[in-house]
TINUDREN-214006 format. One line per field, with one value per residue (C-alpha): z, x, y negated; residue number from 1; residue in one letter. Coordinates in Angstrom, 3 decimals, decimal comma, padded with zeros to 6 digits, m for minus. Last residue first. Example, Ala and Ser with C-alpha at 12.3 -4.5 7.8 and 13.67 -1.06 7.14 Angstrom:
// TINUDREN-214006
z: (007,140_007,800)
x: (013,670_012,300)
y: (001,060_004,500)
resi: (2_1)
resn: (S_A)
This chain:
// TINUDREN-214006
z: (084,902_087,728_088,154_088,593_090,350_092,196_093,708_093,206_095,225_095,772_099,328_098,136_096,114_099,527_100,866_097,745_097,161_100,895_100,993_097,462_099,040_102,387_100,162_098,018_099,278_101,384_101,912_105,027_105,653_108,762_110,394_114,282_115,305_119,512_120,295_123,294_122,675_118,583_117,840_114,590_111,952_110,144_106,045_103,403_101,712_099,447_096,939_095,798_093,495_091,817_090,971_088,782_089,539_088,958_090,086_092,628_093,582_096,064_098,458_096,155_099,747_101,951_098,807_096,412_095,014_092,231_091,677_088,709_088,937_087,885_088,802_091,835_093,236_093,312_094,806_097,981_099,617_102,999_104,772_108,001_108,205_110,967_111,286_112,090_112,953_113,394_114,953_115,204_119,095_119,338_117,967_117,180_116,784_113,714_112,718_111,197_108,238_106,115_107,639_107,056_108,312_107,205_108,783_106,636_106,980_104,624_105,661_103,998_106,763_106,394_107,163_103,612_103,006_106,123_104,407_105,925_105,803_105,838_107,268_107,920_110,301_112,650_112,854_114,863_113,496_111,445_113,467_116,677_114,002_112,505_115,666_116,807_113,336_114,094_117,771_116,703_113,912_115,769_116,983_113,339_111,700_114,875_113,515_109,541_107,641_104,301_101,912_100,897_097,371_097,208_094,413_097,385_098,123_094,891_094,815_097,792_099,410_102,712_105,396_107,842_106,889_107,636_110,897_112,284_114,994_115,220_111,957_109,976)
x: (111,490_109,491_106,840_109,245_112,103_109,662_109,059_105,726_104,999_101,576_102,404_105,390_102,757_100,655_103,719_104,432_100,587_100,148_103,195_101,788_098,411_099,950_102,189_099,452_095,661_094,731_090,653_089,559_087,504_088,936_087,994_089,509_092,255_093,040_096,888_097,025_099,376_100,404_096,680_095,973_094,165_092,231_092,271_089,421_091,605_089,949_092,966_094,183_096,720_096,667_100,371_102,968_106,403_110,084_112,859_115,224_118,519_120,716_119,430_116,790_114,703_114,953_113,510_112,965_110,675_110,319_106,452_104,449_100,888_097,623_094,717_092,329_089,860_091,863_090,891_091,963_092,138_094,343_094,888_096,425_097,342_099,781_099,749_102,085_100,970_103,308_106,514_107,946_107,966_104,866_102,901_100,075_096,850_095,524_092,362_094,102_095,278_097,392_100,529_100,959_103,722_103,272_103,432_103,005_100,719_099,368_101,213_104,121_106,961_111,286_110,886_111,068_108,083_105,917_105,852_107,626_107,137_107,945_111,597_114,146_116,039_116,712_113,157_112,012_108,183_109,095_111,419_109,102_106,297_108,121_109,047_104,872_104,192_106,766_105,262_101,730_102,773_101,302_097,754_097,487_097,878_095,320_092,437_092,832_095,444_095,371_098,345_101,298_102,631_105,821_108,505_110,001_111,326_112,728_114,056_116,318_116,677_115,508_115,817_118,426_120,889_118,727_117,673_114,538_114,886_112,632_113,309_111,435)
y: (m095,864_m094,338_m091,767_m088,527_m090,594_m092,322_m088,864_m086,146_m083,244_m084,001_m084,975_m087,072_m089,215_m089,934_m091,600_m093,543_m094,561_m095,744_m097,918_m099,481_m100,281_m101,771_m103,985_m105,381_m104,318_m101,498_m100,670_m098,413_m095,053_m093,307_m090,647_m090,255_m087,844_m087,949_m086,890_m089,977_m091,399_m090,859_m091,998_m089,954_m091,318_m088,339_m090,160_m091,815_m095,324_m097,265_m098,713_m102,106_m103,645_m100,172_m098,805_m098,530_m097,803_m099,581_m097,423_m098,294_m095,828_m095,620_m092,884_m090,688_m088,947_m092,369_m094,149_m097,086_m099,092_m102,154_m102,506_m103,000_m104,071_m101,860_m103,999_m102,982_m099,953_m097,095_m094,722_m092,305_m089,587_m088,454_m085,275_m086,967_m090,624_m091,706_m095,148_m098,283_m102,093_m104,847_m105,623_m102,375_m102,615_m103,744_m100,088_m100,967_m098,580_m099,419_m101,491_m104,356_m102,776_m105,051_m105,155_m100,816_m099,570_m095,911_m092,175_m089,532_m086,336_m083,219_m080,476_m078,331_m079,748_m080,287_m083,802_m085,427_m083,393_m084,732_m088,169_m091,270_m094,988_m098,832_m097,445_m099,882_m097,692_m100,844_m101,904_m098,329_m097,801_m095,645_m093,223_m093,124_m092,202_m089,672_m088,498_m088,519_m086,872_m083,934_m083,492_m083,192_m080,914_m077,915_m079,700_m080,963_m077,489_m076,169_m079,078_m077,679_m079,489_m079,225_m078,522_m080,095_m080,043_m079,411_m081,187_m082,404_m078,838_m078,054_m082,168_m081,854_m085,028_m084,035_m087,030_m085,797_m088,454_m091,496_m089,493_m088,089_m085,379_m082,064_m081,094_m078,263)
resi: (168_167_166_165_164_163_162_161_160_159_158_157_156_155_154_153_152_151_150_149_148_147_146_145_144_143_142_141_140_139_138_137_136_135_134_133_132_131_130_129_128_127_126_125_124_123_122_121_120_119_118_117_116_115_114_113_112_111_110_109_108_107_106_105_104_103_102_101_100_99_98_97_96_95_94_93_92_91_90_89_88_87_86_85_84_83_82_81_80_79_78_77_76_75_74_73_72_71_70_69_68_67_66_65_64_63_62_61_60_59_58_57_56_55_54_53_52_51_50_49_48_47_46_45_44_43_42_41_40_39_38_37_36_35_34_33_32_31_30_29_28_27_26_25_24_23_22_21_20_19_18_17_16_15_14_13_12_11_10_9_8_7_6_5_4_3_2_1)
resn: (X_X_X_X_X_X_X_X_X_X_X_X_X_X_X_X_X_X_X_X_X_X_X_X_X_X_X_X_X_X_X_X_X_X_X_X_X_X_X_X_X_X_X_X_X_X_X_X_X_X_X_X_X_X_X_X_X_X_X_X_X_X_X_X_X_X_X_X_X_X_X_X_X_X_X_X_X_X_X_X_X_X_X_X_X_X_X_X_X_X_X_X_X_X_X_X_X_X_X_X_X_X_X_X_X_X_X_X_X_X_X_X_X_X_X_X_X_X_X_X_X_X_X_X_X_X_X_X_X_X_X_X_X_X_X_X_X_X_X_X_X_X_X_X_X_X_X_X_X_X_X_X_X_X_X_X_X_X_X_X_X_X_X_X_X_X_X_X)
């Protein structure tokens, strides 16, 4: 598992992408703590260009990412990255809106787009966790347009799915 987040240390291979995370019970999230606050660090940072990051592309098997998400007022923000940023633990979700093709591409397939297709809109049920001070609150919340399709590419790499595997 890595401890610091770079470009190059993003895992790209597709055995271990193709994992699907599991649960995280209270003690999981108290271990990863540290993971999900680099991620964070990492995402939120402008100059890596990140709009998100799922625990597989950092070495883990839990149920986590980390998303900028413009969308979502009720986050924790993080001023630095210009906007809001999460950390969404064990997350569900609908679809609630029209399907609408997307261009996307990823840290984990460097160089490549693929075009996807996902809901316009999507009720959201996750564990937020606030990165200062380690405290997990429920969260039920609806993402439209970018903040929808950030969540559905993050929450794809914890079912062990890539664009590669859903794009064309």
């Amino acid at each position: 598992m890595l401890i610091e987040v770079t470009k190059d240390s993003i895992i790209q291979d597709p055995d271990f992408l193709a994992t699907k995370c599991l649960k995280m019970a209270p003690a999981d999230i108290e271990r990863e703590t540290e993971l999900m606050k680099t991620a964070f660090e990492w995402v939120s940072d402008p100059k890596n260009g990140a709009l998100g990051l799922a625990s597989t592309q950092v070495g883990s098997k839990w149920r986590w990412f980390v998303m900028k998400n413009p969308n979502h007022k009720r986050a924790w923000l993080n001023k630095e990255a210009g906007g809001p940023v999460v950390i969404v633990i064990n997350p569900k979700y609908r679809g609630n809106g029209t399907k609408r093709t997307c261009e996307e591409s990823c840290f984990s397939i460097p160089g490549k787009a693929f075009k996807i297709h996902r809901t316009s809109s999507l009720i959201a049920t996750f564990l937020k966790l606030n990165p200062e001070t380690g405290e997990t609150k429920q969260i039920t919340t609806t993402y439209t347009g970018s903040s929808a399709q950030i969540f559905q590419h993050e929450f794809d790499h914890l079912r062990g799915l890539t664009i590669a595997d859903r794009g064309e």
